[in-house]
C-alpha positions, 0 to 999 in steps of 0.5 A, a space after each residue: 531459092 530460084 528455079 534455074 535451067 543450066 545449060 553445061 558443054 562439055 568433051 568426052 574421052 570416048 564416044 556419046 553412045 557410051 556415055 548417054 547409057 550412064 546418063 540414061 541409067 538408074 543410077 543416074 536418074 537416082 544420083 540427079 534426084 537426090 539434089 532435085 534436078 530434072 534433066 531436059 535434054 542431052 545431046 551431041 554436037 553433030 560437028 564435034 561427036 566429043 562435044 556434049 551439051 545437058 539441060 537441066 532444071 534445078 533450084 539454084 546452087 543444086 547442080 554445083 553441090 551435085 557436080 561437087 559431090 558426084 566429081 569422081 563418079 562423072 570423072 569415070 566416064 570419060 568426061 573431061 572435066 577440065 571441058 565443063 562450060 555452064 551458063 545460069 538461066 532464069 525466068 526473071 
């Protein structure tokens, strides 16, 4: 398997201070490392403060199983997952 780095927009229902505390959190970090992905930068849109962007790296297809596996608890914090946009790079 390749290693990708993902780029995922999204929109949030509340605010990004609220929802950078779930990323940043214990929880988080133990939920992205059970399928290998390494978080490398999220931010806010600073024209849109309801527009997230996450870089990760990961091995190819991780970050789909995550998102699958992961769908319900992401829903809870008021992520719309409706919003998600992802976009696949690599350095091939």
């Amino acid at each position: 398997m390749a290693l990708e780095t993902t780029v995922v927009t999204f929109k949030l229902n509340g605010t990004f201070a609220q929802w950078a505390e779930i990323f940043d959190s214990d929880e988080a970090n133990k939920r992205h490392a059970d399928y290998g992905i390494k978080p490398l930068y999220r931010g806010v849109n600073k024209a849109d403060p309801q527009q997230v962007i996450v870089i990760h790296q990961n091995q190819e297809g991780d970050l789909d199983k995550f998102l699958e596996a992961n769908h319900d608890w992401i829903s809870t914090h008021d992520v719309d997952m409706t919003s998600f946009d992802k976009s696949v790079w690599t350095a091939d």
